[in-house]
N, C-alpha and C positions, 0 to 999 in steps of 0.2 A: 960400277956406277951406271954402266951405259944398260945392263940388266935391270937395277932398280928403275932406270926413269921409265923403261919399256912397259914395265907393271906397274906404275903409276898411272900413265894413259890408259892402260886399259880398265883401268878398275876407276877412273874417273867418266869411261866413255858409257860403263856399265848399265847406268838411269836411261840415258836417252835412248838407250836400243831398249830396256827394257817398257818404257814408255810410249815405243815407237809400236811397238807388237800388242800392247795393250788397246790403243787406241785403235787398230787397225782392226783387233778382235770385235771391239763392243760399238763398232758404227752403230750396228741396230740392237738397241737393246732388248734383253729377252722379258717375257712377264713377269710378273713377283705374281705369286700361288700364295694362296692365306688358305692355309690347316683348316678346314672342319672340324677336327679334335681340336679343344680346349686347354686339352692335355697335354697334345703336341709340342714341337719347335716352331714357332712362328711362320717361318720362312719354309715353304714347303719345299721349294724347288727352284731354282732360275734352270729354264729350258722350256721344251715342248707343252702343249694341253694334254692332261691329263683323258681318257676316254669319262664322255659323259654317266653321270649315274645320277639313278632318281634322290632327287632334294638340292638338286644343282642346276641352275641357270647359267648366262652365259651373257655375257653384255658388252659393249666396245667399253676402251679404256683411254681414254686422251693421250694424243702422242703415241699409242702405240700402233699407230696402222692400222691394218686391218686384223691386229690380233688381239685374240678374247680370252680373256681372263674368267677362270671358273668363280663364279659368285655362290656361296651357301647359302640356301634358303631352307631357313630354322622350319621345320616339320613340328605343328605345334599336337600335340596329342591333348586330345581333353579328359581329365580326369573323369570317372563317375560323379556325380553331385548326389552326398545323402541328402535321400529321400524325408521331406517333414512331415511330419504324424501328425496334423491336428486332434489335440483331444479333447471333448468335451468337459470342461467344467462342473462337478457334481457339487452341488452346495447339500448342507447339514446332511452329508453322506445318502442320499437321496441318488437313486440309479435310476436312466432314462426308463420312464417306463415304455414297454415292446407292444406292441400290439398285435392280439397272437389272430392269425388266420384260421378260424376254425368256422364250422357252423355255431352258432345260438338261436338258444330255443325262441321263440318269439315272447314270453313270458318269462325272466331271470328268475330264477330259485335264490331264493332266500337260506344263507347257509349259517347266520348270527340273527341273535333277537335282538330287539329293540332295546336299548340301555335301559328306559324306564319299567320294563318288564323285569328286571332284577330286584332280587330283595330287597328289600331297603326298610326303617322302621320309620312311619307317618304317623302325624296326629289321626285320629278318625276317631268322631264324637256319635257315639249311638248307647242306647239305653242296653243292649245287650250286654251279659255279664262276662268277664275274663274267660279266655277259655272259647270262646265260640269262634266257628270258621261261618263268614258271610262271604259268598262268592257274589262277585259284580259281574255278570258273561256280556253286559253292554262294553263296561270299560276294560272287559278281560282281567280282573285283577282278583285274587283273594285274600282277605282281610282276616286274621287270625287277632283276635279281640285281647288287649291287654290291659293293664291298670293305666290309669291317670289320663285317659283320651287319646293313648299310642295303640296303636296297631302294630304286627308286623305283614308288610305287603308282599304278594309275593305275583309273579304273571304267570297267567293258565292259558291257556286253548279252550276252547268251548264248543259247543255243539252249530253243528255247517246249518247253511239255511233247511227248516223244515222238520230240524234235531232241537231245537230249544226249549228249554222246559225250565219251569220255577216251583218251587215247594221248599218245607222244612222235614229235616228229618233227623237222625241222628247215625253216626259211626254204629255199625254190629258188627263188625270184623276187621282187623288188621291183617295184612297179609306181607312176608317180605318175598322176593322177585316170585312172582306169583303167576303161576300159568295161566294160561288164555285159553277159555272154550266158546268162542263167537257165537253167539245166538244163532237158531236156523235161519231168522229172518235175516242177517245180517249176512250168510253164505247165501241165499238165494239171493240177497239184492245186488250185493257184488258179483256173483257167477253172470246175472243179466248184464253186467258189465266189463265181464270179459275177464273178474277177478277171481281167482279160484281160494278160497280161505281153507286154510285145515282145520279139522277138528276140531283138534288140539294140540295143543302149543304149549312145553314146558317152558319155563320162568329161565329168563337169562338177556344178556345184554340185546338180543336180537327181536324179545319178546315185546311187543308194542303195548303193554302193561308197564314197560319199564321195571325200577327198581323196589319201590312199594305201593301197594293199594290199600286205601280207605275204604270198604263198601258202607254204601247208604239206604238206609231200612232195608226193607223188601225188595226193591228195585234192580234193574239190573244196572243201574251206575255206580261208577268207583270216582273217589277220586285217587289216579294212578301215575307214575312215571311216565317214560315214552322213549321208544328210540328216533323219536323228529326231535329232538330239542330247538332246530328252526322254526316249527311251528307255533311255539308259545306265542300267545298272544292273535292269534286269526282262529275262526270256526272253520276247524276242520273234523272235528268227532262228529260220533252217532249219539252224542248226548253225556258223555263220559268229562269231566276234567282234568284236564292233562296236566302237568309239571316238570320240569326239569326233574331228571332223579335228582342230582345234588339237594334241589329244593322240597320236593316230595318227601327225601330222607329226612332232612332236617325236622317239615312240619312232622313225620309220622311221631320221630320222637318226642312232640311236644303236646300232641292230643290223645287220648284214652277211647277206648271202646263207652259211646254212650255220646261223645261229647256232639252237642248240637250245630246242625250244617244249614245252612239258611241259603237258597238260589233264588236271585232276585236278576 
């Protein structure tokens, strides 16, 4: 009995000593450490400060004296920002037009004729009988005479200032891509000019006769092709009628040797 009561006391006296040593441990209590990792266990550590490292500050803590608790400071990283592409708007599929840097000539070249210079079939009232070709070289046009007051019209070139000429005469010769032998007059006026003509000149796409000729009487004019087909429609020949070949083709097939040419 006198053994058990022994070991009742002590196992009763047990709290107070062990409360006695507690207390006396934690007078000053150490810091609480909060994890930087998210990941981590909350409570990093009760004890000493950790050695400083970059992204951490250091602040007082209420109640703890003069010791400092590590503070995390979030380190924000900025992402890249995609980049926006303004684009322009193209309406009824229309592209910006670019404006090219180049020289230009002081005078644009004309590379398309005139819409009204295209065939087309018009009334046109004259006593002349079907069948006749009337050239207008004022209004550039030629008039190939048909029934009931129709024409079919078609736009020429005509002779440059100082080349103009009027008469009637009639077709003596047909010719298809028909070579070129420039009059002498016509090599000496261009050589004074700085333009050198050859000869002669077989028939072909490059031949400024174009793709068929009408010769008229005697004379040395034709009406012929051309390789300007920009031209139609201004005086620029030595007296000659120019044509688109497309158009030149078409008239050749519709008039005969013989048929009457009227320049007015």
């Amino acid at each position: 009995m006198l053994k058990k009561s022994i070991l009742l006391a002590l196992i009763a006296s047990l709290p107070f000593a062990f409360s006695a040593t507690a207390n006396d441990r934690y007078q000053s209590r150490p810091p609480v450490m909060v994890s930087p990792d998210l990941q981590a266990a909350w409570l990093l550590q009760l004890g000493g400060l950790p050695p400083q490292r970059p992204g951490y500050a250091t602040r007082p803590v209420a109640n703890a004296g003069r010791q400092m608790v590590p503070v995390y400071r979030q380190q924000i990283v900025r992402q890249p920002q995609p980049q926006v592409v303004q684009q322009r708007r193209v309406l009824f599929g229309q592209q910006p037009a670019v404006q090219q840097v180049a020289m230009r000539p002081n005078k644009p070249v004309r590379t398309q004729i005139e819409p009204q210079f295209l065939p087309q079939m018009v009334e046109y009232q004259t006593t002349e009988k079907p069948g006749t070709i009337v050239i207008d070289t004022r209004e550039r046009f030629l008039y190939l005479v048909m029934e009931n007051g129709m024409a079919k019209r078609y736009g020429v070139g005509v002779g440059k200032p100082g080349f103009e000429w009027a008469g009637t005469h009639k077709v003596t010769a047909k010719r298809e891509w028909p070579s070129w032998n420039p009059p002498q007059e016509m090599i000496a006026r261009e050589a004074a000019k700085g333009h050198y003509l050859p000869a002669s000149m077989e028939g072909g796409p490059e031949n400024p006769l174009g793709a068929r000729a009408m010769y008229l009487g005697s004379t040395l004019y034709r009406i012929h092709g051309t390789n300007a087909p920009w031209s139609i429609g201004s005086g620029v020949s030595s007296g000659c009628i120019r044509m688109r070949n497309e158009d030149v083709t078409d008239l050749y097939d519709r008039v005969k040797v013989g048929t009457k040419v009227i320049v007015i």
